[in-house]
C-alpha positions in Angstrom: 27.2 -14.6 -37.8 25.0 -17.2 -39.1 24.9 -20.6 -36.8 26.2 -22.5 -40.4 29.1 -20.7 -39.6 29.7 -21.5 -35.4 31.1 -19.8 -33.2 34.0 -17.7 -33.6 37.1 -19.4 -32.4 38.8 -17.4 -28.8 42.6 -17.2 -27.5 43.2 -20.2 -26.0 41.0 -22.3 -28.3 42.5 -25.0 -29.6 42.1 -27.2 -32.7 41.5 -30.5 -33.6 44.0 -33.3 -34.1 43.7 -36.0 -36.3 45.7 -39.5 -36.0 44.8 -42.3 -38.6 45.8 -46.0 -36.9 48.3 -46.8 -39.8 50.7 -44.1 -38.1 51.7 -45.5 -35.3 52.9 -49.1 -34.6 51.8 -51.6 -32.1 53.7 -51.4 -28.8 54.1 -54.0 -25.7 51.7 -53.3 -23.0 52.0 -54.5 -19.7 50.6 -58.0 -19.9 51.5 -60.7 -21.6 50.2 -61.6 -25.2 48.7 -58.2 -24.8 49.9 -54.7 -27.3 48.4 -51.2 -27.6 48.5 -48.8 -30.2 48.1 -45.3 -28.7 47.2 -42.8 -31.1 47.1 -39.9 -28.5 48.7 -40.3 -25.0 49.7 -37.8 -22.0 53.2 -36.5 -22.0 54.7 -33.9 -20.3 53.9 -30.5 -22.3 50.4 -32.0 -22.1 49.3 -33.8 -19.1 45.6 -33.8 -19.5 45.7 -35.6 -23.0 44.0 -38.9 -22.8 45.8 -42.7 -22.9 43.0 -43.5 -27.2 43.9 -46.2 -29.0 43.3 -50.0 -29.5 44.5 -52.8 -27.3 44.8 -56.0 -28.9 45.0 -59.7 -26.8 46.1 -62.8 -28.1 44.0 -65.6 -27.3 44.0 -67.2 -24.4 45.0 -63.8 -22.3 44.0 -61.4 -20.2 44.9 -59.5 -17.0 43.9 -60.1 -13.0 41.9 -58.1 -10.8 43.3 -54.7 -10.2 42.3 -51.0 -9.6 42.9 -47.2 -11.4 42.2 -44.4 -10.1 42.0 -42.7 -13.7 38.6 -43.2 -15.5 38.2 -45.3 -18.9 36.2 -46.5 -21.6 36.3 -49.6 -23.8 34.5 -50.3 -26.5 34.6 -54.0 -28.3 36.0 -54.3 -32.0 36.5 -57.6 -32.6 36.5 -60.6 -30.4 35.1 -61.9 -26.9 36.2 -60.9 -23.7 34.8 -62.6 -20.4 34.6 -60.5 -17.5 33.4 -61.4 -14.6 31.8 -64.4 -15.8 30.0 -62.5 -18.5 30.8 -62.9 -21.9 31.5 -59.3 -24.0 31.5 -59.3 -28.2 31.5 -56.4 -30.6 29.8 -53.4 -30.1 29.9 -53.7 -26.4 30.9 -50.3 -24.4 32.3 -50.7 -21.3 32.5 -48.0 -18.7 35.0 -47.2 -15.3 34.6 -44.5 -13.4 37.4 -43.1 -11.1 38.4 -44.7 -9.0 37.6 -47.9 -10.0 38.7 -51.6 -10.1 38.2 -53.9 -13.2 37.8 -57.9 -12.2 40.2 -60.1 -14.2 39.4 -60.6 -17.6 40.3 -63.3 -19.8 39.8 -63.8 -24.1 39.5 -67.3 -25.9 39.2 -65.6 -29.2 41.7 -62.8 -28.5 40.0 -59.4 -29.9 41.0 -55.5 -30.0 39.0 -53.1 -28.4 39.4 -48.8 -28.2 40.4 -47.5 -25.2 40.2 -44.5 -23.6 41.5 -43.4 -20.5 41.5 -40.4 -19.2 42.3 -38.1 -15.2 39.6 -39.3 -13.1 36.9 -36.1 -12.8 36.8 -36.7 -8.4 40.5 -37.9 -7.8 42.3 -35.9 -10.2 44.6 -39.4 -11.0 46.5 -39.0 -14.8 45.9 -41.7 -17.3 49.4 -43.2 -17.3 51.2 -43.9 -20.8 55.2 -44.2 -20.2 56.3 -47.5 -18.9 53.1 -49.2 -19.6 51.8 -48.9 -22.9 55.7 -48.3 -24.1 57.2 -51.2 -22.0 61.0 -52.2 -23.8 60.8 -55.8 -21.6 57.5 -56.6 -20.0 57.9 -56.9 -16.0 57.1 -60.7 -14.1 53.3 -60.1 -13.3 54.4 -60.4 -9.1 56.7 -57.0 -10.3 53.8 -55.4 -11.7 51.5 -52.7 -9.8 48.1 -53.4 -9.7 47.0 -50.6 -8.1 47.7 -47.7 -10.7 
């Protein structure tokens, strides 16, 4: 087999998937002024799959300190984000290793970045999709976990 060609495919292999934005719509994320767009997410039949999409924030929003024990990566689109006291624009990759905890975060510009989140490699913690990137009613920010 020449290496044009690869390797040749074995049981259990699977294949690649392919989700363009445009098919799925912007849902209500946790925070307020804040919506995702998950274009691949964990589910039941497949646990492992990563929380990759886009999160957009309205201006003037942003979340409060709080910890995961999953491990994610953004990566700046559009906007400015301040974080920490550091300001963050486009093309700026932020990294979170598990466990981790991410210091609040505000945006005067509002802005969309991708996210993805995926089980933490040393705790074994699942990215977590239903009732947070899906929320029907968002909950009071004093009802909502911060330590997930």
């Amino acid at each position: 087999m020449s290496q044009a060609q690869g390797l040749p495919r074995q049981d259990g292999d699977h294949h690649y998937e392919a989700v363009h934005q445009d098919e799925r719509e912007w849902e209500t994320l946790r925070f307020e002024g804040v919506e995702s767009k998950m274009l691949f997410h964990p589910r039941p039949e497949r646990p492992t799959e990563p929380n990759a999409g886009f999160v957009r924030y309205a201006p003037g929003t942003g979340y409060p300190m709080h910890r995961h024990g999953f491990a994610q990566i953004w990566y700046i689109l559009e906007g400015e984000f301040i974080i920490a006291g550091k300001t963050y624009g486009p093309g700026t990759m932020v990294f979170h290793p598990d466990p981790h905890y991410e210091d609040e975060m505000h945006t005067k510009t509002g802005g969309v970045w991708l996210l993805v989140q995926y089980p933490g490699p040393t705790t074994g913690s699942p990215a977590i999709y239903e009732g947070r990137f899906n929320m029907k009613e968002r909950k009071s920010l004093a009802e909502e976990r911060l330590d997930v």
